[in-house]
BADO-666395 format. One record per atom (N, C-alpha, C): residue in three letters; x, y, z. Coordinates in pm, whole numbers, padded with zeros to 5 digits, always signed. Example, Ala and Ser with C-alpha at 12.3 -4.5 7.8 and 13.67 -1.06 7.14 Angstrom:
Ala+01319-00569+00780Ala+01230-00450+00780Ala+01320-00330+00780Ser+01285-00225+00708Ser+01367-00106+00714Ser+01290+00003+00787
This chain:
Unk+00085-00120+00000Unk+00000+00000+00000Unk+00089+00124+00000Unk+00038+00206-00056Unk+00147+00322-00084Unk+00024+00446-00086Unk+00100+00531+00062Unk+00001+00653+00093Unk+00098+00792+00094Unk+00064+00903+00159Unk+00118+00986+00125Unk+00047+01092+00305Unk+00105+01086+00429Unk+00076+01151+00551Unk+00007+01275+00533Unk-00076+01277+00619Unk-00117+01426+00595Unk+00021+01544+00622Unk+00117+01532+00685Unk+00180+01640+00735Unk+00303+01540+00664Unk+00469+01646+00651Unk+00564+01597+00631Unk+00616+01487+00720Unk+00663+01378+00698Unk+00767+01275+00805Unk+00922+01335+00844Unk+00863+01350+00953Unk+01056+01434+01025Unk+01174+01302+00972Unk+01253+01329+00916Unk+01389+01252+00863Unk+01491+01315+00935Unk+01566+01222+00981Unk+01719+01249+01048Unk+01826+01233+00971Unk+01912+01227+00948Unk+02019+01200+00872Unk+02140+01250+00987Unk+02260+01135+01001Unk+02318+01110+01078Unk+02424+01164+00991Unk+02542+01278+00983Unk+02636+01276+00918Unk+02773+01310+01053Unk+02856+01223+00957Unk+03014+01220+01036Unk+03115+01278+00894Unk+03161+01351+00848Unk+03292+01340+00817Unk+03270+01345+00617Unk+03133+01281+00558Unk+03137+01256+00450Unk+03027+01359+00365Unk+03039+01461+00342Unk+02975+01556+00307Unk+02905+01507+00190Unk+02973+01481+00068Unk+02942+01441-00046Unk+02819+01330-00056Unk+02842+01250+00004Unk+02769+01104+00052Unk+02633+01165+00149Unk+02641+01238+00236Unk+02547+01272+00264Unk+02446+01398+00171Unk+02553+01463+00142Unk+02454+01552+00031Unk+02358+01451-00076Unk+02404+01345-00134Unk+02348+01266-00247Unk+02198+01202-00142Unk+02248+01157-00017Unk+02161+01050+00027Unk+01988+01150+00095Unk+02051+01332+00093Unk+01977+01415+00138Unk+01866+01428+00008Unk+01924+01430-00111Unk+01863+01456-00200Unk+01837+01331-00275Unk+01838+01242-00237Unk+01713+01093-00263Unk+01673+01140-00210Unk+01658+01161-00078Unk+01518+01137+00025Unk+01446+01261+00006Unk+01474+01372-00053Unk+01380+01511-00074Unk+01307+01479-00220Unk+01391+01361-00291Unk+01343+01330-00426Unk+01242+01250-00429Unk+01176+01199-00250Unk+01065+01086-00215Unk+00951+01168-00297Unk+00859+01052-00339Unk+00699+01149-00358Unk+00623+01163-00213Unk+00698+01115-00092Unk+00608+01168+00043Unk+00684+01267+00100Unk+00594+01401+00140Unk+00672+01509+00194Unk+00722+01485+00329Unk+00865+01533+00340Unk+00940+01538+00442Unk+00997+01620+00480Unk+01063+01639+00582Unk+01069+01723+00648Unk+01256+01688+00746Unk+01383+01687+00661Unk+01482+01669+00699Unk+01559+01762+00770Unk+01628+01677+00862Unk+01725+01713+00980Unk+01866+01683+00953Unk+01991+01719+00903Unk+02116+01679+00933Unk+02126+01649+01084Unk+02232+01573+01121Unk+02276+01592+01270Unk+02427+01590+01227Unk+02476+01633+01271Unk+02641+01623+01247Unk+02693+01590+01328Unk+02760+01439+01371Unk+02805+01420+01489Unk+02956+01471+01510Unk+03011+01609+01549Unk+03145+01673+01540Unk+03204+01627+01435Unk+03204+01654+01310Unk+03276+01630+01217Unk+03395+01808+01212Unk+03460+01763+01158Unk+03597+01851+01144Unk+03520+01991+01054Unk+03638+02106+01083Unk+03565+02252+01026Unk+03517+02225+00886Unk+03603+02141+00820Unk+03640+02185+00672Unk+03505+02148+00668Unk+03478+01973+00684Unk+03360+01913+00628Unk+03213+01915+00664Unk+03252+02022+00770Unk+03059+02036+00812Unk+03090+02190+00744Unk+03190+02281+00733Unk+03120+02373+00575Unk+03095+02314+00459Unk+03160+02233+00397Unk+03150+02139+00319Unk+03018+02098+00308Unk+02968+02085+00399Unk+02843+01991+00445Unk+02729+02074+00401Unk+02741+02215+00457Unk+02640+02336+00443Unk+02635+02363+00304Unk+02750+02400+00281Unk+02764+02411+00103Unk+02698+02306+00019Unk+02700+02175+00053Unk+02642+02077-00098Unk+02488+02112-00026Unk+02437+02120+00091Unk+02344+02112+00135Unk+02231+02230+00052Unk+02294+02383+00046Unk+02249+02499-00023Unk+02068+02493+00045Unk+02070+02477+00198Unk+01930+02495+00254Unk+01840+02404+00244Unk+01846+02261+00152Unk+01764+02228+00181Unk+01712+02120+00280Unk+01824+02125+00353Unk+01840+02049+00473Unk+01841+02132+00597Unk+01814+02117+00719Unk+01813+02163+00857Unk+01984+02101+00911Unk+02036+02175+00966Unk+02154+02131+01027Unk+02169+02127+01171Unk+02177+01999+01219Unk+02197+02033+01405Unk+02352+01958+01428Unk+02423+02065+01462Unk+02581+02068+01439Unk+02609+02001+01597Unk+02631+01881+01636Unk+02704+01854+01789Unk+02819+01863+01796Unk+02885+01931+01917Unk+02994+01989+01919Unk+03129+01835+01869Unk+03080+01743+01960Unk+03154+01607+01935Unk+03114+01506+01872Unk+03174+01391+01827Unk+03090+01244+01813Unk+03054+01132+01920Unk+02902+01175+01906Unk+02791+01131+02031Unk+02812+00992+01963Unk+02835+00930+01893Unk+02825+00780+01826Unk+02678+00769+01791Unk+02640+00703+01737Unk+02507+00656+01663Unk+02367+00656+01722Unk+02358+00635+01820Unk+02229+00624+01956Unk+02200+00769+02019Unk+02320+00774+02054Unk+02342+00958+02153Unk+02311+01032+02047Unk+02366+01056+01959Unk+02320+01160+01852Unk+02145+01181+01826Unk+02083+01077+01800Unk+01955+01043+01741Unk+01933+01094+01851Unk+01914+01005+01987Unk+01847+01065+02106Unk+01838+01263+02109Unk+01937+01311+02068Unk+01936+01465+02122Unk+01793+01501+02000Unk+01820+01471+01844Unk+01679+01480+01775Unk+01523+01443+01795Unk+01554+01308+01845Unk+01443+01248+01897Unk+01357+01304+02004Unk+01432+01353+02123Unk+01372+01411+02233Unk+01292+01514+02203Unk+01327+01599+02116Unk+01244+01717+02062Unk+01128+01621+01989Unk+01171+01577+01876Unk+01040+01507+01817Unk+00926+01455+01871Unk+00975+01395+01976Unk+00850+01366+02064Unk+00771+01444+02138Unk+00829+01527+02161Unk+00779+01674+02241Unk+00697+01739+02136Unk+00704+01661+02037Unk+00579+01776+01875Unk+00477+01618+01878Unk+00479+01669+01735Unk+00420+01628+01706Unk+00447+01531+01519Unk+00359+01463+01531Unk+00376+01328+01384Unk+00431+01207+01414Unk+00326+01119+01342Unk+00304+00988+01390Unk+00440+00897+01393Unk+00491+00913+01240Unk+00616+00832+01197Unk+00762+00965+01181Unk+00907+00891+01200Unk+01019+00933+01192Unk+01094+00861+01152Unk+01121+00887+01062Unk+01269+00806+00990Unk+01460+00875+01030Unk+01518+00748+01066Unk+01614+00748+01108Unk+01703+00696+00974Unk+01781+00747+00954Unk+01915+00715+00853Unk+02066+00750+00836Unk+02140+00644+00778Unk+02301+00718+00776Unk+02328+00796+00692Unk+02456+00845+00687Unk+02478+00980+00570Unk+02483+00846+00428Unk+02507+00757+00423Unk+02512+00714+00304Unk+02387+00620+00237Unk+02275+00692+00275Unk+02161+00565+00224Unk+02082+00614+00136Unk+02125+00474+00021Unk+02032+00533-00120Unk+01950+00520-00153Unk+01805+00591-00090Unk+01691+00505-00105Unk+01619+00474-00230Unk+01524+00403-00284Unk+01477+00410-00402Unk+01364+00499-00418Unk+01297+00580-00524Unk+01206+00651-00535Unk+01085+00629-00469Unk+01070+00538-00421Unk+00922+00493-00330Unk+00932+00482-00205Unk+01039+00421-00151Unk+01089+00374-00038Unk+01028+00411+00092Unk+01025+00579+00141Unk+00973+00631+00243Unk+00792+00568+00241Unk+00765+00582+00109Unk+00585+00597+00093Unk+00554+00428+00102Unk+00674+00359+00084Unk+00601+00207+00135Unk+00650+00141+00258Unk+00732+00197+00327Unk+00764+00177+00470Unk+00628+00247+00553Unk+00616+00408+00510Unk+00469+00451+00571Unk+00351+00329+00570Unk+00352+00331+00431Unk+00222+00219+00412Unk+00215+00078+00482Unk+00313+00038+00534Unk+00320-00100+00630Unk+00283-00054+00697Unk+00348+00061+00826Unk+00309+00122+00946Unk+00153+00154+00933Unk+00066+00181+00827Unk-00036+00237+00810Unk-00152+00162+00846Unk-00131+00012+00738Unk-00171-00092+00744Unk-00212-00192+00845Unk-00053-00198+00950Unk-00026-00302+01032Unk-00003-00175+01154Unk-00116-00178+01260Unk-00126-00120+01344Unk-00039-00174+01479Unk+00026-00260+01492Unk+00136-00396+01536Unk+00290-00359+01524Unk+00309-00295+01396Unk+00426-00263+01411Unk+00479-00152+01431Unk+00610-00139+01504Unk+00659-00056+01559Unk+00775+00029+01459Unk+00843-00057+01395Unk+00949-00001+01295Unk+00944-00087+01221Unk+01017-00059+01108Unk+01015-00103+00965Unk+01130-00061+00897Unk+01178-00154+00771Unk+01309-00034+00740Unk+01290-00138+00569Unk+01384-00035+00488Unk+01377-00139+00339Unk+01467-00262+00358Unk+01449-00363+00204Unk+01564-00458+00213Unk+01667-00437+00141Unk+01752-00465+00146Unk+01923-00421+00078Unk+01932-00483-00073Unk+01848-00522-00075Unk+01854-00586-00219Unk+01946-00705-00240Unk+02017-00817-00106Unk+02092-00890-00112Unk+01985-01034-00055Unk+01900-01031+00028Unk+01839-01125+00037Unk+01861-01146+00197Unk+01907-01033+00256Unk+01978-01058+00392Unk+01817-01045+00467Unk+01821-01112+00591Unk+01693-01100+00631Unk+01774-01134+00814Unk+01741-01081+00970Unk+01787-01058+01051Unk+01686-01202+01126Unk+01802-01253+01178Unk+01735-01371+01287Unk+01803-01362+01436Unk+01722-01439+01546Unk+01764-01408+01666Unk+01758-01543+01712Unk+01883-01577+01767Unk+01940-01685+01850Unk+01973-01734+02001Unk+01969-01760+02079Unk+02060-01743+02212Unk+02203-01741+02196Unk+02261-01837+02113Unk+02365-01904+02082Unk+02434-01814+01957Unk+02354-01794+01842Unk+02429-01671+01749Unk+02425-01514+01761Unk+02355-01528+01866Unk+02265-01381+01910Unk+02199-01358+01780Unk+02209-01190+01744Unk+02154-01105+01601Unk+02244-01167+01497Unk+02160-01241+01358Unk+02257-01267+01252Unk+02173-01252+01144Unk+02261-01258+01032Unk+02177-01244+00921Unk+02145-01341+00860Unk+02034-01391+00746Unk+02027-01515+00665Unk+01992-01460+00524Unk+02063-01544+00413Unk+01974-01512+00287Unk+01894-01607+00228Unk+01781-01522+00224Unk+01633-01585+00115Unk+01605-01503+00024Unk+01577-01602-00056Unk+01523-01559-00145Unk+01369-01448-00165Unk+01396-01357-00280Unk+01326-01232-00211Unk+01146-01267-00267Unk+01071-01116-00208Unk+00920-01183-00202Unk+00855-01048-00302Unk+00759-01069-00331Unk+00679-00988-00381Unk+00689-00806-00349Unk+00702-00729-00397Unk+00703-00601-00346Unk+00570-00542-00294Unk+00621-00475-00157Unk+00513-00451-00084Unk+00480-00599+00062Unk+00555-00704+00067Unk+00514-00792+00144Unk+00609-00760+00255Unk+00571-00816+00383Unk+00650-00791+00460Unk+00748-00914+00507Unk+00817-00861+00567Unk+00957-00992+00664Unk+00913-00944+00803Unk+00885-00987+00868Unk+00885-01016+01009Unk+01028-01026+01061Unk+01074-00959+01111Unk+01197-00980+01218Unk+01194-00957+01353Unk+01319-01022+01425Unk+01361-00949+01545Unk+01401-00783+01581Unk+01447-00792+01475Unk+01473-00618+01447Unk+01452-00559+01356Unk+01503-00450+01297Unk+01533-00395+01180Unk+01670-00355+01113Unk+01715-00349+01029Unk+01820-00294+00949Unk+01832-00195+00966Unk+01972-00176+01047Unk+01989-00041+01062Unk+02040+00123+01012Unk+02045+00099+00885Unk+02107+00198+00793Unk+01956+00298+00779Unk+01815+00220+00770Unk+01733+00370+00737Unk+01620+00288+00774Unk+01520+00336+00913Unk+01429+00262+01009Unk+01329+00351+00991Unk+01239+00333+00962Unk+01084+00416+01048Unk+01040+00391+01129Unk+01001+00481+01254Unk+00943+00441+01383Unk+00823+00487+01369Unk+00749+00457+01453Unk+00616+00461+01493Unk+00611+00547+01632Unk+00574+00687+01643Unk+00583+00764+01787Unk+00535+00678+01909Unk+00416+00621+01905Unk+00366+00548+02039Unk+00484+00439+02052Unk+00568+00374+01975Unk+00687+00276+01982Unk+00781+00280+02095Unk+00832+00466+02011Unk+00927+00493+02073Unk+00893+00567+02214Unk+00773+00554+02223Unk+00760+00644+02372Unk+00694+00510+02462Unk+00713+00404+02428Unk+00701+00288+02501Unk+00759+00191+02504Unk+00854+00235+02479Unk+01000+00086+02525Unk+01118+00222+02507Unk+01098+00333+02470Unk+01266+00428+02542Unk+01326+00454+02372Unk+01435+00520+02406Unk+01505+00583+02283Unk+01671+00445+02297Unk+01734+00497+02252Unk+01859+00418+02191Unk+01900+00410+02370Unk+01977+00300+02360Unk+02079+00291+02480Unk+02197+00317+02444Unk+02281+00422+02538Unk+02357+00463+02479Unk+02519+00435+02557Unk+02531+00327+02574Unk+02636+00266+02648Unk+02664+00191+02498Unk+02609+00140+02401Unk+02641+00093+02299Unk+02750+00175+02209Unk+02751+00289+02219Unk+02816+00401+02113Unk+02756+00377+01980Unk+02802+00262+01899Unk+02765+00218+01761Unk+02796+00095+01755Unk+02695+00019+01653Unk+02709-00081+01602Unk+02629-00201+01701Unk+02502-00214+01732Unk+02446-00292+01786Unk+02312-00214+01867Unk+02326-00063+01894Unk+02214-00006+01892Unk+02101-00026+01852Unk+02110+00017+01715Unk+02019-00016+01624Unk+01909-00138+01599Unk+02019-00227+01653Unk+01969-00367+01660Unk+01858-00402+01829Unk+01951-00327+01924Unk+01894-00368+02024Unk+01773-00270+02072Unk+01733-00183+01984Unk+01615-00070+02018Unk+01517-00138+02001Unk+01508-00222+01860Unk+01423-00349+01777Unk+01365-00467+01864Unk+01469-00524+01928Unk+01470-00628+02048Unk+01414-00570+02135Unk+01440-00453+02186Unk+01379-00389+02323Unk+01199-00382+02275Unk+01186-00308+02164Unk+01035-00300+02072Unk+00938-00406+02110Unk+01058-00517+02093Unk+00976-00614+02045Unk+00911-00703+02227Unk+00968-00693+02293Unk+00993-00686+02475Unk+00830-00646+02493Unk+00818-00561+02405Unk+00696-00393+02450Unk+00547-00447+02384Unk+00579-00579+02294Unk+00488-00609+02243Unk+00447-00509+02022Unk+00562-00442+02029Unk+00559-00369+01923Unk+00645-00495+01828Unk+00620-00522+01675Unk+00731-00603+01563Unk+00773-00525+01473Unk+00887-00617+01434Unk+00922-00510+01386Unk+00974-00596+01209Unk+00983-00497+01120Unk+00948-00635+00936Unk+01061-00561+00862Unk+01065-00603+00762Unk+01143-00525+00634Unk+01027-00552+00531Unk+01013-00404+00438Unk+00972-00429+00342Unk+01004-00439+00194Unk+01005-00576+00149Unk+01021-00615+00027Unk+01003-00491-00082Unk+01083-00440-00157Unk+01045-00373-00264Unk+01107-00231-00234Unk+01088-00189-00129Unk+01151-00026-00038Unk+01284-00125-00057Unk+01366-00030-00142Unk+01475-00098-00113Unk+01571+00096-00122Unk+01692+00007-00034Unk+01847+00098+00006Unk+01926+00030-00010Unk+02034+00147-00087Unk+02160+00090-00055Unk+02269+00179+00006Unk+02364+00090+00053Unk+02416+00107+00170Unk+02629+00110+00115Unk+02666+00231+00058Unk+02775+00175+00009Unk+02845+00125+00109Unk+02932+00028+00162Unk+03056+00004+00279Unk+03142-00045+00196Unk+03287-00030+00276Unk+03406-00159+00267Unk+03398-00260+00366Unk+03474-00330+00258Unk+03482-00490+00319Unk+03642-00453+00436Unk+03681-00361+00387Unk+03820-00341+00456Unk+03793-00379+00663Unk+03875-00474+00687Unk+03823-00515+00847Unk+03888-00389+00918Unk+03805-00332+00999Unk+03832-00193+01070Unk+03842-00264+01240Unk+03972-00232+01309Unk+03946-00253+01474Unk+03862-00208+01530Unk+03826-00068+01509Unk+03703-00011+01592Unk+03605-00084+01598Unk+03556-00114+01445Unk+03464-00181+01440Unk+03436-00315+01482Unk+03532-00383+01448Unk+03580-00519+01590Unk+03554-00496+01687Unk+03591-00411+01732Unk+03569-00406+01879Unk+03454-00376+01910Unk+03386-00255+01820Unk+03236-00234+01858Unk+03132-00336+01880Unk+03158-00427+01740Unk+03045-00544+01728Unk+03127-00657+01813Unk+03237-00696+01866Unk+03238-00811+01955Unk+03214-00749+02089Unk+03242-00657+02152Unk+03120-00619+02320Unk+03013-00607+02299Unk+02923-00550+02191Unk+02805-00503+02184Unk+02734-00577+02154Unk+02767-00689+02053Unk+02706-00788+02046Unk+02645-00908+02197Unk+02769-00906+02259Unk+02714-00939+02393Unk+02648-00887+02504Unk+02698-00764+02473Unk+02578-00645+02569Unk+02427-00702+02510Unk+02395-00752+02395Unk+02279-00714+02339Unk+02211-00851+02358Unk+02337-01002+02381Unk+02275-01110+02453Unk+02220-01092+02549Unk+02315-01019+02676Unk+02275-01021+02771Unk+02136-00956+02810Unk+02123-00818+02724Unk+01965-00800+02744Unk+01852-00856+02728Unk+01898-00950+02608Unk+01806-01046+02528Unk+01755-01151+02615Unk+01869-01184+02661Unk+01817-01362+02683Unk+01907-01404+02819Unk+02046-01300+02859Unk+02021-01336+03033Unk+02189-01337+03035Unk+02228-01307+03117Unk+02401-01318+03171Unk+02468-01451+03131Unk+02387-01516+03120Unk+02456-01689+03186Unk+02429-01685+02986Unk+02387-01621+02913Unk+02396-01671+02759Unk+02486-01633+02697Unk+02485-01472+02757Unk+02661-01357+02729Unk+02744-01459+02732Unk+02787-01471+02886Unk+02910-01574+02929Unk+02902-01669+02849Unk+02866-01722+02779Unk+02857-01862+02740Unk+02897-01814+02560Unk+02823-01767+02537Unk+02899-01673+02385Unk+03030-01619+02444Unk+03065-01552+02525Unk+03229-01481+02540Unk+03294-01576+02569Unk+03288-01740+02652Unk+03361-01805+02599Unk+03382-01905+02486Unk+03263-01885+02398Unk+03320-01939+02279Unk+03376-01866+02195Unk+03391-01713+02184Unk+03436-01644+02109Unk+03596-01637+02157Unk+03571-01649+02281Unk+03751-01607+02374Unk+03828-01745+02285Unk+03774-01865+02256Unk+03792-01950+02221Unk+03853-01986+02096Unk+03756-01894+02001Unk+03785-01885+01864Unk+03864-01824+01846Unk+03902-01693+01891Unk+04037-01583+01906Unk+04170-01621+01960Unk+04160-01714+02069Unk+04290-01776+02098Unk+04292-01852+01960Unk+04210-01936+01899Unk+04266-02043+01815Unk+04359-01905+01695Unk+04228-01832+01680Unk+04257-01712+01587Unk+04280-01755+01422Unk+04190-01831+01364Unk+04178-01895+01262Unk+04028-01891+01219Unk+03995-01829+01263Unk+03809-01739+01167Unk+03821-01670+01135Unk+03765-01635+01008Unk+03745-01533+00939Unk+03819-01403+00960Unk+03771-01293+01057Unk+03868-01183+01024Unk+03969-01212+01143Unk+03922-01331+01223Unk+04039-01304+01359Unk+04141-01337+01300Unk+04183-01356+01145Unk+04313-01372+01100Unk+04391-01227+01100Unk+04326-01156+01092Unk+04371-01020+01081Unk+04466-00981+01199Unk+04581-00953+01258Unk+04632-00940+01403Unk+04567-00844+01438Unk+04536-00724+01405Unk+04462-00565+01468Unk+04335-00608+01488Unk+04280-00682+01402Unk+04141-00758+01429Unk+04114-00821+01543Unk+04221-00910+01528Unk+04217-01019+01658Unk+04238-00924+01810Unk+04284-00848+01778Unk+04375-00780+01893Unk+04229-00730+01944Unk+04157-00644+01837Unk+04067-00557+01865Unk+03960-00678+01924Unk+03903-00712+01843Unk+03829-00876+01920Unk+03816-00889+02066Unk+03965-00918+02085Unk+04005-01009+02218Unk+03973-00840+02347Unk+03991-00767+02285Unk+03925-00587+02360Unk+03818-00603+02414Unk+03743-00642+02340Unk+03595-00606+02285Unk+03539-00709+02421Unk+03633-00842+02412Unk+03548-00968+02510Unk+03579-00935+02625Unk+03700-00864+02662Unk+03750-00819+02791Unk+03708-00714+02815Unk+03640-00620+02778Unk+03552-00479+02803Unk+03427-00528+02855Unk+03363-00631+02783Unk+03240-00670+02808Unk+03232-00714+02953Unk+03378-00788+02932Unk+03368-00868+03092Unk+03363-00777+03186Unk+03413-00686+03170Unk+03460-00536+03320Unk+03348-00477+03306Unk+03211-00450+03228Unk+03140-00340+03227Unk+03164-00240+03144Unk+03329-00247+03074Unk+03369-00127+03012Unk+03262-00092+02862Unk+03196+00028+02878Unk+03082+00058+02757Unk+03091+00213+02721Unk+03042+00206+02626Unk+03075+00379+02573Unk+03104+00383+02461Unk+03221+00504+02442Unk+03273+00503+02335Unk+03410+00455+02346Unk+03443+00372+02146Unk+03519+00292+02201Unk+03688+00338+02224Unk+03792+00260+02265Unk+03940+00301+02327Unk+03998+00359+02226Unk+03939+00440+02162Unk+04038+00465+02019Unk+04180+00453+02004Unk+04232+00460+02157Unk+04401+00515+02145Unk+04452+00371+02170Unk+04392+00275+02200Unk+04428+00179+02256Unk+04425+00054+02096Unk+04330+00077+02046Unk+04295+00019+01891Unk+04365+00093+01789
């Protein structure tokens, strides 16, 4: 179903550092046929590139400049809090690099419209990736084969590059937790949703894309091996964490999976399981990675 809100949908756009990439991904989403109503957030990006930023922007974006980088959760939260304090039903959350397709916003609305049940929604990547929940794998992905446009996926969460919420959602299970910094947030707002009795789908056909490298980053190691267990432990209980951190402590000593071949990887990894263990959460050791 494909509708069109009475009032604009408030859009966030999360930018760090990549002006260009966010200018393009500002102007898909102003290029939606549903009116919106966009927000930059700039999480402290450097002088050059938040003028940079203003310049490709030429007004037709809102800019909320934070002095530092709040990481992914903290940032949204400072937008969010106001939003809720107004008014409109749905809000879309996104990164500086997401390419949505010409429909995208107006058939994520139309699920929410439809299915009075769900809480968020987000497009599919066009790879077939679809999000499952485990005790044992925690959050992972699977590929199937894709469905009709317009149908939904039922998940544990949503994909976190570009989400629509539902206001009664988010004002009944909380905003981002922000001991996460990045990289598992996203995931665990979904899980928390879903706690609240809210589900949460992807819809077939709304599709984004999402440029990344494959290049293995430590930060990012490190982000997704604590956070990932922060996000057991909320899920499904201490005694499931522990039991994932020592099979992972496991795999890293052997250090013969996938990226734990990497030494900065591994290094960062073996951080990530020993942070978890102390409580250590936030943002992550940069000087130390």
């Amino acid at each position: 179903m494909l509708m069109h809100p009475r009032s604009p949908v408030a859009v966030f756009v999360l930018h760090w550092n990549q002006p260009e990439a966010c200018a393009e991904t500002v102007a898909r989403l102003k290029a939606q046929s549903m009116p919106t109503a966009i927000t930059v957030i700039d999480n402290g990006s450097g002088p050059a590139q938040l003028s940079a930023l203003r310049d490709r922007l030429g007004g037709v974006a809102a800019i909320l400049a934070l002095p530092t980088n709040r990481g992914w959760g903290a940032a949204f939260n400072v937008a969010l809090r106001d939003w809720l304090a107004g008014s409109g039903d749905y809000c879309v959350l996104s990164a500086h690099d997401a390419l949505v397709s010409e429909d995208c916003l107006e058939r994520l609305a139309g699920a929410l419209e439809v299915d009075a049940t769900l809480g968020l929604v987000c497009p599919d990547y066009g790879d077939g990736a679809v999000l499952r929940y485990t005790r044992l794998r925690g959050l992972h992905a699977r590929t199937m084969s894709s469905k009709a446009n317009g149908s939904l996926e039922r998940m544990p969460s949503a994909h976190g590059t570009l989400v629509m919420y539902r206001r009664q959602c988010l004002q009944s299970c909380g905003l981002f937790d922000e001991r996460f910094f990045a990289y598992g947030d996203e995931a665990e707002i979904g899980l928390r949703a879903g706690r609240y009795g809210w589900s949460s789908a992807m819809v077939w056909g709304a599709r984004v894309v999402n440029p990344a490298t494959s290049t293995p980053s430590a930060v990012v190691a490190y982000l997704t091996t604590r956070n990932n267990l922060l996000i057991t432990r909320l899920q499904s209980g201490a005694g499931w964490a522990w039991l994932r951190l020592c099979a992972k402590l496991a795999t890293g000593v052997r250090g013969q999976h996938g990226t734990w071949r990497h030494p900065r990887v591994w290094r960062a990894r073996v951080m990530g399981l020993l942070d978890f263990a102390f409580g250590r959460f936030g943002p992550p050791p940069v000087e130390r990675l």
